[in-house]
N, C-alpha and C positions, 0 to 999 in steps of 0.2 A: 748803217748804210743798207738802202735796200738795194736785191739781186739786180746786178745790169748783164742783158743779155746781148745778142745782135741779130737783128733779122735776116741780117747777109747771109746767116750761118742756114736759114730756115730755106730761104730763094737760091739756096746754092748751087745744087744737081746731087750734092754729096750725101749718101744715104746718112752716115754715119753723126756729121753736122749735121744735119737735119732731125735728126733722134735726138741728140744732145741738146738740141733746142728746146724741142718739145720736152723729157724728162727735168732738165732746169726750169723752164716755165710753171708746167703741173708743180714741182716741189715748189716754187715762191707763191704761187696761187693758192695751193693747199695750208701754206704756213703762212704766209700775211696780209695775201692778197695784193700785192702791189710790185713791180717790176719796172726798171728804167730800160729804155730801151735804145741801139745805138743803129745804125742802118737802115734807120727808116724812111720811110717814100715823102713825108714831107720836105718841101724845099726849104731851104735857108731865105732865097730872098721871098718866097712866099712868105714867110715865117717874120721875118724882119718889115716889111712891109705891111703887114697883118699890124704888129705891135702899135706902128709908126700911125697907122689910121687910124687905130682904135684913139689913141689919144687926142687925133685929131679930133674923132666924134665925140670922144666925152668929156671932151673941154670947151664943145659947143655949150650955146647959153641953155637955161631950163626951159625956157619958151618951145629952142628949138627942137631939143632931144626929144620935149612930149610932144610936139607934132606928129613923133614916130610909134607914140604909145596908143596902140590901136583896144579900142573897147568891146570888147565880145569876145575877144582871140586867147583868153586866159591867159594871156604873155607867150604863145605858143610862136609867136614871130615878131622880130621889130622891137622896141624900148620897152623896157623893166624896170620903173623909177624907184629910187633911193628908198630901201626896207620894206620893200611890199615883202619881199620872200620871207619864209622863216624855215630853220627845220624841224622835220617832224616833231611834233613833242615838247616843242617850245612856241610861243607867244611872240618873242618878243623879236623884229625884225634882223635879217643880217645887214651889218654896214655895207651894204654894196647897191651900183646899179647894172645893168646888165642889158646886152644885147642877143639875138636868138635870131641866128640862121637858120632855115630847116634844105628839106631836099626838093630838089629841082627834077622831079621823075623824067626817067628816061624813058621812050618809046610811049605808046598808046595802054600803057598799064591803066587801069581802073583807080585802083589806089590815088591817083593823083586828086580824085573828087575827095578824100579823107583829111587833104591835108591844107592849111591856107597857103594860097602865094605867099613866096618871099616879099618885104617890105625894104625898098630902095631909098639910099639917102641921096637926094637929089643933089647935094652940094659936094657931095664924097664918092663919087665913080670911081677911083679906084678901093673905096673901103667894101663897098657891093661886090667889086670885083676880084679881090684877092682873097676875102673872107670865101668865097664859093671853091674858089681853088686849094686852099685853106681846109673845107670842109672833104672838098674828092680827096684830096689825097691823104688827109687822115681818115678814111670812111675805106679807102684801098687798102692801108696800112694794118687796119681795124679787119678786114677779110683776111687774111694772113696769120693775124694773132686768131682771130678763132678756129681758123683751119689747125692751127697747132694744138690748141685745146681739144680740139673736134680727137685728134690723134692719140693726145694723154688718153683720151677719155674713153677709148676705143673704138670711137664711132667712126663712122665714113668723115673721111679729110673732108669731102665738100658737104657735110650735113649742116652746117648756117647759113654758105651761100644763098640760098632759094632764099630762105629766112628773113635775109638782111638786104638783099636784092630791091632799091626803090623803097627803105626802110626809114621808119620814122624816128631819124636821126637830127643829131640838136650840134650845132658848133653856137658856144657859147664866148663872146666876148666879155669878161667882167672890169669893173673899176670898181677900188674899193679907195673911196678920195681919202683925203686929209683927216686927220682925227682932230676936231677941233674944240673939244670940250671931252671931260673926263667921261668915259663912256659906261653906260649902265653892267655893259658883259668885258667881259676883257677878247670877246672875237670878234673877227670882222666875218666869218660866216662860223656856225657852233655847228657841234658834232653832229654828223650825219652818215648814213651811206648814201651812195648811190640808186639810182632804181634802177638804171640801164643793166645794158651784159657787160660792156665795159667802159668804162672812159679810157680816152687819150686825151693826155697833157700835154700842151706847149708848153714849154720852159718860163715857168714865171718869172714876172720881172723885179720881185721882192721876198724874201725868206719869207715864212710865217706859217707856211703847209705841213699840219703834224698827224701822222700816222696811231690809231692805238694798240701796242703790240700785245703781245699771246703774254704779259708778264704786266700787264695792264698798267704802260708807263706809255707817256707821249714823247715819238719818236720824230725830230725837224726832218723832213725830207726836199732836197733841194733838185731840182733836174738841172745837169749841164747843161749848156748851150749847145748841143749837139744829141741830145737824148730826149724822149719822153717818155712820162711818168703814166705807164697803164694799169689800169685798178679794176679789178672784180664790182660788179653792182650787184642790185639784188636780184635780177635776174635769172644771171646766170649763177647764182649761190642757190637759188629757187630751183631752177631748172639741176641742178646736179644734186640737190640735197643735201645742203652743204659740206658736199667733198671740195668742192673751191669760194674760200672765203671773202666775203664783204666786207673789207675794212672800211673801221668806223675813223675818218678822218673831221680834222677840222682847220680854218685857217685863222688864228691865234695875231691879236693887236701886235706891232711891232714897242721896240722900248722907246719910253718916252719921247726918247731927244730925233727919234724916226717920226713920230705924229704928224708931221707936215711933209709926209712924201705919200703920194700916191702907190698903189700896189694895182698891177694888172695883173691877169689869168687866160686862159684862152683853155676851156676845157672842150673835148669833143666825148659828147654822150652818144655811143652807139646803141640805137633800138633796133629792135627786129620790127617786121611789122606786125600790124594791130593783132591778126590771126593766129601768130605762132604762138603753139602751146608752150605752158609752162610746167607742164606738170611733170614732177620728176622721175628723172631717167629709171629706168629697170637697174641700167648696172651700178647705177649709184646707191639702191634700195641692199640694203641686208638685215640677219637678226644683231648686228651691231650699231648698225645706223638705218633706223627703221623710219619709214616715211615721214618727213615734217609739216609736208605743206599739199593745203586742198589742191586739185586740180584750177585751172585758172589758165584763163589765155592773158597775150602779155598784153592787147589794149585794154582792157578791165582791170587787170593790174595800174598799169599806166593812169587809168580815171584814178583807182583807189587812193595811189599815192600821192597827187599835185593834190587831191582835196586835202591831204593832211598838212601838206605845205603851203598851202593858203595861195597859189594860183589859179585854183578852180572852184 
C-alpha cells in the first residue's frame, strides 16, 4: 500500500497538522514517490460526470473522434488516436487513446500567445465542460501539494505559486479499449516516469496501475473512490536533485478473461510554465548528493522529452 495522507490535515489552521502533513508527504516522496490522497478539492460529481463523458466520447465512431485530431498541435490539445504514443526508450505504441485539455489563462497574461486553445466537442457540451472544472480543481489541489513540498523542502510555502500560476498544465482523459487479439507487450501503457512536477490521479476505473519500488518488484496501486493518487515527475526530481523521487510506473494488461472491458484514467499533469528554472536547488546540493543535472528551464525540457515520446 502506498502512504495515504489528507489535505484537510494541510488547509487546517492547526500548526501541528499541518507539519505532520508536510513530514509524511516529503518521507513518501523521498522513499516512493507516490501518495493517495483523501480531502481533496476535486468534486465527486465533477469527478463521476467527467468519467460518464469520457465514455461517451470515446465510444464515438473513428470518423468522429479524428475530427478532433488536430495536425501541427503535437497532441498538445484535443484527440490522440490509438498508439501514436510510446514511452521513452521504446518503439512500440501504448494501447491507448487519449484526450488533452490544457489551460484556459486567466487575466491578460502574455502566456496565453504560448499555448493553443482548447479543442471543443460539439456534440458533448457537458464533456468541454466538466473536464475544465475537472482540470481547476485538480490544478487547486495541485497548488496545495507543492506548497507542502515548497515546506519539506525549506523553501517559502508560496515558492511554485508564481511558477505554476497560468501554467502549462495537461488534464488528460485516457481509454485503453478492449484487447482484442493477443498483444505484442503484455501493457497497455509501458514503464515510464513522468515529466511533469506532479501528476494527480482520478481514481481509475480498472486495476492495472503498478508502481517500481526501492526493492525493484512491481507494486498494483489502486486509488479509492474517494482519493487521488499523486506522483513525483521528473521535474520536480530534477528540480530537487533527486531528494524527491520519480517513480517509474506502468499500466500492466488485465487477465485474460478482463480483455473485453475497457480501462479509463483521468491523469492531471501539472507544469510550471515554460520559464521556470529547473536547475537544482542549493539545499538539495551536498558532498553526498552532488549535482546530477545541467541547468535547464522546464519549456526546453518539456520540447526535450515529447521528442522522445514520439508526440513532437
Amino acid at each position: 500500500m502506498i502512504p495515504s495522507i489528507d489535505l484537510r490535515d494541510f488547509l487546517s489552521g492547526d500548526p501541528l497538522k499541518k507539519n505532520n502533513f508536510v513530514q509524511a508527504l516529503g518521507k513518501a516522496y523521498s522513499e516512493i514517490g507516490f501518495v493517495a490522497v483523501k480531502g481533496h478539492l476535486l468534486e465527486d460529481d465533477v469527478s463521476q460526470t467527467l468519467y460518464w463523458q469520457c465514455q461517451s466520447f470515446f465510444g464515438m465512431s473513428e470518423e468522429e473522434k479524428k475530427g478532433y485530431e488536430i495536425p501541427g498541435l503535437a497532441g498538445q490539445r484535443g484527440y490522440t488516436s490509438f498508439g501514436r504514443e510510446h514511452a521513452k526508450g521504446k518503439n512500440e505504441g501504448d494501447l491507448k487513446e487519449f484526450w488533452h485539455f490544457g489551460q484556459e489563462v486567466i487575466g491578460e497574461d502574455p502566456i496565453k500567445n504560448e499555448y493553443p486553445d482548447n479543442v471543443w466537442v460539439t456534440q458533448l457540451p457537458e464533456f468541454n465542460e466538466f473536464g475544465i472544472k475537472a482540470y481547476q480543481q485538480l490544478e487547486e489541489t495541485g497548488k496545495y501539494m507543492l506548497r507542502a513540498i515548497a515546506l519539506f523542502l525549506n523553501l517559502d510555502e508560496f515558492y511554485f505559486d508564481a511558477n505554476i500560476l497560468n501554467g502549462n498544465s495537461i488534464l488528460r482523459p485516457i481509454h485503453y479499449p478492449p484487447i482484442t487479439a493477443e498483444p505484442k507487450s503484455a501493457v497497455r501503457a509501458a514503464e515510464h516516469e513522468d515529466i511533469n512536477l506532479i501528476t494527480l490521479l482520478m481514481g481509475a476505473s480498472a486495476e492495472g496501475l503498478q508502481v517500481l519500488n526501492k526493492q525493484n518488484e512491481w507494486v498494483g496501486i489502486t486509488a479509492l473512490p474517494d482519493q487521488l493518487v499523486v506522483n513525483v515527475g521528473d521535474m520536480l526530481q530534477r528540480l530537487t536533485n533527486n531528494v524527491l523521487k520519480s517513480t517509474t510506473h506502468r499500466v500492466v494488461n488485465p487477465p485474460k478473461e478482463k480483455w473485453n472491458t475497457s480501462r479509463y484514467s483521468i491523469p492531471f499533469f501539472l507544469h510550471p510554465r515554460s520559464e521556470m528554472r529547473l536547475d537544482c536547488l542549493s539545499g538539495c546540493i551536498s558532498e553526498t548528493n552532488p549535482i546530477a543535472y545541467a541547468p535547464i528551464s522546464a519549456g526546453d525540457y518539456l520540447i526535450e522529452r515529447l521528442k522522445e515520446i514520439g508526440l513532437k
